[in-house]
ZAMARGU-4260 file (C-alpha; in steps of 0.2 Angstrom, whole numbers, plus 5000, padded with zeros to 4 digits):
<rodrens>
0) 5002/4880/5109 | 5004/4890/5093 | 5015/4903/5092 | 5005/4921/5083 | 5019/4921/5071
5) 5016/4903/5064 | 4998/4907/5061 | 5003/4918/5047 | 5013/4917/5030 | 5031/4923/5026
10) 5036/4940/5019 | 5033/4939/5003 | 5045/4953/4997 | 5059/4942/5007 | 5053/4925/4999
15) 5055/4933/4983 | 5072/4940/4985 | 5076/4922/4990 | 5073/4917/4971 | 5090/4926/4964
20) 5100/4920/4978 | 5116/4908/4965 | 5106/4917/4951 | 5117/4924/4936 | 5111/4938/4925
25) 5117/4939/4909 | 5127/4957/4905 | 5115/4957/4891 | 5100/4953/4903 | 5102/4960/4920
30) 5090/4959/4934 | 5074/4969/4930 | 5067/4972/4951 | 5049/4976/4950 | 5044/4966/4966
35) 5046/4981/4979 | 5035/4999/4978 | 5049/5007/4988 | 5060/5020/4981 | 5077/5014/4980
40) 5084/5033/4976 | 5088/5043/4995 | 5079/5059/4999 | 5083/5074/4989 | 5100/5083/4993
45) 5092/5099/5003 | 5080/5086/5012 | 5099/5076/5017 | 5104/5094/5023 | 5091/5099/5033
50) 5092/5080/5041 | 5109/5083/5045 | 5106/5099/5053 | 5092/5091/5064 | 5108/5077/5069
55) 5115/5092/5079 | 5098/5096/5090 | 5101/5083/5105 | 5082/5082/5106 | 5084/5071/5089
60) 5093/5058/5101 | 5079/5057/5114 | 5063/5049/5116 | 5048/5060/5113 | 5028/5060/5112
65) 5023/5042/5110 | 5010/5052/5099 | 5023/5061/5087 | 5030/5080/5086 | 5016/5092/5091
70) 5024/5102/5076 | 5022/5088/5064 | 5006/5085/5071 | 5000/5102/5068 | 5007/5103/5050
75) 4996/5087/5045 | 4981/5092/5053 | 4983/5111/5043 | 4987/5103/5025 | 4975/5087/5026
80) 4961/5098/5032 | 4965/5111/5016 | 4969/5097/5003 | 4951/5088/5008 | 4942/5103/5012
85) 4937/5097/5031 | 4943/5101/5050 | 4957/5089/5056 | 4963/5095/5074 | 4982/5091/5079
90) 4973/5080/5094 | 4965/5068/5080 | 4984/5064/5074 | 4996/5050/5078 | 5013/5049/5071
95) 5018/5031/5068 | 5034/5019/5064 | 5027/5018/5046 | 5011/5016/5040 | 5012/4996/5042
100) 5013/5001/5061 | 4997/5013/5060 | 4988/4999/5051 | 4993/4987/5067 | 4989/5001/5080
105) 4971/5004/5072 | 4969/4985/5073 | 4974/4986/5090 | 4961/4998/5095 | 4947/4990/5088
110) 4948/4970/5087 | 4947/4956/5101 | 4953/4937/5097 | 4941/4932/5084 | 4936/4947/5078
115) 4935/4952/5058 | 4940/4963/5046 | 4932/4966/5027 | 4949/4966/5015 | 4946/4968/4996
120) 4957/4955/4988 | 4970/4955/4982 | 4974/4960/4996 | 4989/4971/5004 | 4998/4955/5010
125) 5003/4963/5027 | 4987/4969/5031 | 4982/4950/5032 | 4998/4943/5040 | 4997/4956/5055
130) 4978/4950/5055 | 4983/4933/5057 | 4997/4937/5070 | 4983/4946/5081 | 4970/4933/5080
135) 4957/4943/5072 | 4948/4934/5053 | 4952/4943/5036 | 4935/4942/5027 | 4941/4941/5009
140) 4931/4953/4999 | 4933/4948/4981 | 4935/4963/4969 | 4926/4964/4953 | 4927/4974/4936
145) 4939/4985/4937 | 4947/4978/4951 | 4934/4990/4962 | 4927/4981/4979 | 4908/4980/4981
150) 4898/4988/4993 | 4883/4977/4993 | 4893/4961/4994 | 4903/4970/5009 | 4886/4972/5018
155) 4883/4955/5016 | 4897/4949/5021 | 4898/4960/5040 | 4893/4950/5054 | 4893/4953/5071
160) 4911/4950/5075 | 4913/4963/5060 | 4924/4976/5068 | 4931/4986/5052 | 4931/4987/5032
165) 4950/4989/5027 | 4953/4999/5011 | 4967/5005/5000 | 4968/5017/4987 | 4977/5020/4976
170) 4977/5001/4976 | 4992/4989/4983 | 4992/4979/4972 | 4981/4983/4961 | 4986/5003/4958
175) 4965/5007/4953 | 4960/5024/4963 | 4945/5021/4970 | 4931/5033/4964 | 4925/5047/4977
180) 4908/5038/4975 | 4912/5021/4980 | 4923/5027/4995 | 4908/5036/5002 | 4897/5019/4999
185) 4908/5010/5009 | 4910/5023/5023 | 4889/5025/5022 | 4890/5007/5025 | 4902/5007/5041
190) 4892/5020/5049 | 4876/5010/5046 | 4883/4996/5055 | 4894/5004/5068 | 4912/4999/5061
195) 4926/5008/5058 | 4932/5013/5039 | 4949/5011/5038 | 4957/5019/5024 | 4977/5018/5019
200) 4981/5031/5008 | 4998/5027/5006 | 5001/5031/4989 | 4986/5048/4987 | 5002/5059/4982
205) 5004/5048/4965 | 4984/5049/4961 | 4981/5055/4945 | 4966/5066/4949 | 4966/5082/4954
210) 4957/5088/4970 | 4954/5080/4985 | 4951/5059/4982 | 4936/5059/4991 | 4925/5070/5002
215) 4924/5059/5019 | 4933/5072/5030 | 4919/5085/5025 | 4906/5076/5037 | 4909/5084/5052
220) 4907/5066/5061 | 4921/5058/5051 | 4929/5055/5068 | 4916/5043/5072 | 4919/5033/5059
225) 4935/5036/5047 | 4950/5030/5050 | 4963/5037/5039 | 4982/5031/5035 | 4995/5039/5027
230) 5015/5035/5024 | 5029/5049/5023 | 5041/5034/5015 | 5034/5036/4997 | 5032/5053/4996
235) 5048/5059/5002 | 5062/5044/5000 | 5060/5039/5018 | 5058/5021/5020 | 5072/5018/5029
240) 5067/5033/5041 | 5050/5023/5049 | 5036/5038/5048 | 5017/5038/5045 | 5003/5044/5050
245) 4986/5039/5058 | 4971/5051/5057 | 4957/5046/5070 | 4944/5054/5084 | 4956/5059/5100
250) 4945/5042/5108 | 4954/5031/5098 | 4973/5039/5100 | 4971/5037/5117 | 4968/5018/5115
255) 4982/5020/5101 | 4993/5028/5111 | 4993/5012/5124 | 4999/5002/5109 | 5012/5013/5104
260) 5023/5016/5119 | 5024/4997/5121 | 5030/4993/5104 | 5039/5009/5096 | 5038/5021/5110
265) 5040/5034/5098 | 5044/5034/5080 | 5060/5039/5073 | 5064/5056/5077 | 5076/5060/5064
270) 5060/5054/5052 | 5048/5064/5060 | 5059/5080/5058 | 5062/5075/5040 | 5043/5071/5036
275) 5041/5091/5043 | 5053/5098/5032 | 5045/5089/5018 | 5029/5093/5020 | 5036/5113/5022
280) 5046/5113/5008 | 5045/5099/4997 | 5027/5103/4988 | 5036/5109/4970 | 5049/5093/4971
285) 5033/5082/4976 | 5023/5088/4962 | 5038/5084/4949 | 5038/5067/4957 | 5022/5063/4955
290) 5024/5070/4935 | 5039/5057/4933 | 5026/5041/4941 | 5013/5046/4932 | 5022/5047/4915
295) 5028/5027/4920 | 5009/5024/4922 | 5005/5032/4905 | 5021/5021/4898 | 5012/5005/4906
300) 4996/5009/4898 | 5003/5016/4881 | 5016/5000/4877 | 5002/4986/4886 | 4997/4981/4866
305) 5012/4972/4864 | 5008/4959/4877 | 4988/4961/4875 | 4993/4952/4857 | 5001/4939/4867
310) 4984/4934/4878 | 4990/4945/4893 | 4976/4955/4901 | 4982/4973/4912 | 4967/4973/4925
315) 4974/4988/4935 | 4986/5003/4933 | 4991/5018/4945 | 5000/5025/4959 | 5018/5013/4961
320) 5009/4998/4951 | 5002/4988/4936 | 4992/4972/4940 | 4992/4957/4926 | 4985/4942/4921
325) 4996/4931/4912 | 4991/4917/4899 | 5000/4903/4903 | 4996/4886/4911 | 5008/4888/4925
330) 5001/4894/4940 | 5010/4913/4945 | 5017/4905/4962 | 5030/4894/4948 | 5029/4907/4936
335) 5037/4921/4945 | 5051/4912/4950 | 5054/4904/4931 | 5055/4923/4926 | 5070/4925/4937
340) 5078/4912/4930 | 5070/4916/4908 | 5070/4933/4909 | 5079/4940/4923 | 5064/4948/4930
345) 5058/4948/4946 | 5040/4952/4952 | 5027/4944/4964 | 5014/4933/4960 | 4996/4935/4963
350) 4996/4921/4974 | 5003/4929/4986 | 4989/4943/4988 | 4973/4930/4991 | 4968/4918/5001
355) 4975/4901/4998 | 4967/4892/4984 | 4961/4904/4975 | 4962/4903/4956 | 4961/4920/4951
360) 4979/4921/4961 | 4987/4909/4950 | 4983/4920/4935 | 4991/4934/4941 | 5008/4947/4944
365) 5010/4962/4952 | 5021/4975/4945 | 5030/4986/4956 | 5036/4999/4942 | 5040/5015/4952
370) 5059/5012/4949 | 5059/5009/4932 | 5058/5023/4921 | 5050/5023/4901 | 5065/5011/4895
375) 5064/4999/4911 | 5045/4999/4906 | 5048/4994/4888 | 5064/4983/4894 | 5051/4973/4905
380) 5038/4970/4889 | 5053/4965/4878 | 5057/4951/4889 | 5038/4945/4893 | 5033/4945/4876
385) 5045/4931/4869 | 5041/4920/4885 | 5039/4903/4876 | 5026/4893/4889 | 5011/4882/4887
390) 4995/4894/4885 | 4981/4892/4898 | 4966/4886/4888 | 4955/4899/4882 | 4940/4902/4894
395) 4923/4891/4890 | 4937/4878/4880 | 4933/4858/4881
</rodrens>
């Protein structure tokens, strides 16, 4: 019998550290980390505070809803409805572990063994792994200009195991913000079809338009359809503090809530307390941070020239990430570590955001560059532009 967990692929963040393990940096050279989109600075000081403070409530300590804080429930249902301009009640809001659990709970909820789900590739590598674990098909959905997901070729592609079409924006790993447009296209198609739409919007604090993404919530029958993801980990430093968010119909938290008290219980309290305060008082320091990624973004794009000159290709920008396709013969899954070892960089390949075997993979990297500022940015194109490899042949060559 074959275990769930052998039916899927390592973690790639942990492969990739393994690559610097007996690895010395020069002092000239030292390790440049773009492989991770987690902040590695801790919340802000009065954030630390009120977390302390909340040390001293012995409720902190205790078990609570498997659902979340009513109170943090309540203050994601007032600002989502207000920031997207449609009626979220606190009953259609689950607090979850992280955002990787809310993605494994809606999964929960909606597939059987041998079931599928529609992923854009690349793809958010744990979205497929926890697909694989669960027994349920990852339909790859390959992206095209723009790194943009088609709607038609998603319609296509739905059969009658379809049970969900999973999209991120902004983009792991591709950083592109979906348009509002296509969003709704895809949501049209899921109603059409009776499927749900699930949408991670783990990094919509670092898009770089104004307003509301998209208008989904607005249709008073979201609920029947939409099912929406969010992570407090980026926003306000709290990776290591386990809190997301699931927004759904109260239907499908009840089936979620099953789920939840068998795995976490409950997430973190301390996180959940913190993600409260955040969301109170925080709005003026968010807004700064999201200034600061956006500038890195601007740096990506305003720099990219030096290794456009050199046959490298930037085929998406934003939020926490830049997406590349290199020029070189070498496929990206031996590329990436030999940049480790060449340029004391270390990032992921694009293999490991496809399926196995396909070639657009072995073309490409993932920059993660959200703790690198303007000099990391130009540090990181000084070291890839004097790579010395074999080129790729040029596209249409004998």
């Amino acid at each position: 019998m074959t275990a769930r967990t052998s039916t899927t692929f390592s973690p790639p963040v942990m492969e990739a550290r393994r690559w610097i393990d007996g690895v010395t940096f020069p002092d000239d050279r030292p390790l440049l980390n773009v492989s991770q989109a987690a902040p590695v600075d801790p919340p802000p000081p009065p954030l630390r505070e009120a977390m302390a403070e909340a040390l001293d409530d012995p409720a902190t300590h205790l078990y609570g809803p498997v659902l979340g804080l009513p109170t943090l429930r309540d203050e994601v249902a007032r600002q989502w409805s207000e920031s997207y301009g449609g009626q979220i009640d606190a009953g259609q809001v689950a607090i979850t572990a992280g955002c990787n659990q809310a993605f494994a709970t809606a999964i929960a909820s909606l597939c059987g063994e041998g079931d599928e789900v529609l992923l854009p590739t690349p793809w958010y590598f744990n979205h497929k792994m926890w697909l694989d674990m669960s027994g349920v098909t990852a339909v790859p959905l390959p992206q095209g200009a723009g790194l943009l997901p088609d709607p038609a070729a998603a319609e296509a592609a739905i059969t009658d195991r379809t049970r969900a079409i999973a999209l991120v924006t902004p983009n792991n790993p591709g950083g592109v913000e979906y348009p509002a447009d296509l969003v709704m296209e895809f949501y049209a198609i899921a109603r059409k079809f009776c499927i749900a739409l699930i949408l991670d919007e783990t990094y919509r604090d670092f898009d770089s338009r104004t307003g509301a993404p998209h208008q989904l919530f607005t249709d008073p029958d979201w609920p029947e359809t939409l099912i929406h993801l969010y992570s407090f980990s980026k926003a306000y430093r709290l990776t290591g503090h386990r809190v997301g968010a699931m927004i759904a119909s109260r239907s499908r938290l009840a089936e979620a809530e099953k789920f939840l008290d068998s795995v976490s219980i409950c997430a973190p309290q301390l996180g959940q307390r913190a993600a409260l305060w955040g969301l109170q008082n925080l709005g003026q320091w968010l807004a700064g941070e999201r200034a600061e990624i956006l500038d890195r973004r601007a740096a990506i794009e305003e720099g990219f020239g030096r290794l456009a000159d050199k046959g490298w290709r930037l085929l998406g920008v934003g939020a926490y990430f830049a997406y590349l396709e290199h020029p070189f013969a070498i496929p990206s899954d031996q590329l990436a570590p030999e940049l480790v070892r060449r340029a004391s960089v270390l990032m992921l390949p694009g293999t490991m955001f496809v399926p196995e075997g396909d070639p657009a993979g072995a073309r490409q990297l993932r920059v993660a560059f959200a703790n690198i500022d303007r000099s990391g940015i130009a540090t990181l194109y000084d070291r890839l532009a004097v790579l010395d490899l074999p080129l790729a042949p040029a596209a249409g060559a004998a």
